[in-house]
C-alpha positions in Angstrom: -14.1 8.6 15.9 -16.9 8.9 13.1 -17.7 6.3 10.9 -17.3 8.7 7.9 -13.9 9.4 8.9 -12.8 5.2 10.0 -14.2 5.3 6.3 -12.1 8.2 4.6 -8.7 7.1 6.5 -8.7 3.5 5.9 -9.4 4.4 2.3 -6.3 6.3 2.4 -4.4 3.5 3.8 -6.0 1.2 1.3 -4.7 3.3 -1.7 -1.0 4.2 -0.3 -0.8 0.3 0.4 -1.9 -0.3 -3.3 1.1 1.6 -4.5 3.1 0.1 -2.3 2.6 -3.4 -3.2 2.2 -3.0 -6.9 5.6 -3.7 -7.8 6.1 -6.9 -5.5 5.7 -10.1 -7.3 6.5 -8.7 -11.2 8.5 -10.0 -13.8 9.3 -8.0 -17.6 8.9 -10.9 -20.1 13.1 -10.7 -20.2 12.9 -11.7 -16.5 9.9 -14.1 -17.0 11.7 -15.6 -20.3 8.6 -15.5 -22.6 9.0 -13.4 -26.1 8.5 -9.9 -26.6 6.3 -8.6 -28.9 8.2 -6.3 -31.3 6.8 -2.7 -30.3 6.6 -3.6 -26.7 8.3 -2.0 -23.7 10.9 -3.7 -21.9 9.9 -3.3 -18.5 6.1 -3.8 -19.4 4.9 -7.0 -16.6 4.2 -10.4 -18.4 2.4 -11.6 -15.1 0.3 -8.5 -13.8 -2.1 -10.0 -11.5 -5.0 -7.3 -10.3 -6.8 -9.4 -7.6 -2.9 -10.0 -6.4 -2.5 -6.2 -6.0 -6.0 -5.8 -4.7 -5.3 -8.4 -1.9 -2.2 -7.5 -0.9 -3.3 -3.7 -0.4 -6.5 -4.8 1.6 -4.3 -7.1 4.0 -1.8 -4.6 4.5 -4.0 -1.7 5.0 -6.0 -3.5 7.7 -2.7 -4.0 9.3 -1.7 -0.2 8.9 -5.0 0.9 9.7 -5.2 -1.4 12.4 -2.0 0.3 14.2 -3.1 3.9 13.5 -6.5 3.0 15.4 -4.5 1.2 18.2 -2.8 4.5 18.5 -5.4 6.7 18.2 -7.5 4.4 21.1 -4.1 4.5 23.5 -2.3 7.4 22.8 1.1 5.6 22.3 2.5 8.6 19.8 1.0 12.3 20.1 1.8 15.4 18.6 3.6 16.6 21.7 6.2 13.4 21.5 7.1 14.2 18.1 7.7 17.8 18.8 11.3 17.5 18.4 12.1 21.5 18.1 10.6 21.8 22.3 9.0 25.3 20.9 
């Protein structure tokens, strides 16, 4: 495997773990007991923590990633396994 594409499919690890882990680890301010300020959204996070999200994506996607490579190195799962329809 390329460099270029290690590159372009750890990235997309990278950003699908980012969404995945954004929403661990928020509270609103009703949750977090601190006031709102009148105008303000409910659900808006009183405790957003960027370099939180930012490690938690980077961790997990070098776990993900990891696995994919593992795969792609070994074999383990192949097209042909999950041909379910036998066509």
């Amino acid at each position: 495997m390329r460099w270029t594409s290690v590159l372009a499919i750890f990235t997309l690890f990278w950003v699908m773990s980012a969404f995945l882990a954004l929403p661990f680890g928020i509270k609103s301010d009703l949750e977090a007991g601190s006031v709102r300020i009148p105008g303000q959204e409910r659900g808006a996070p009183a405790n957003f923590s960027p370099k939180k999200v930012l490690f938690r994506a980077t961790i997990l996607a070098i776990i993900l990633f990891g696995l994919f490579y593992l795969n792609y190195v070994n074999g383990w799962i192949t097209s042909k396994s999950l041909d379910f329809l036998m066509a």
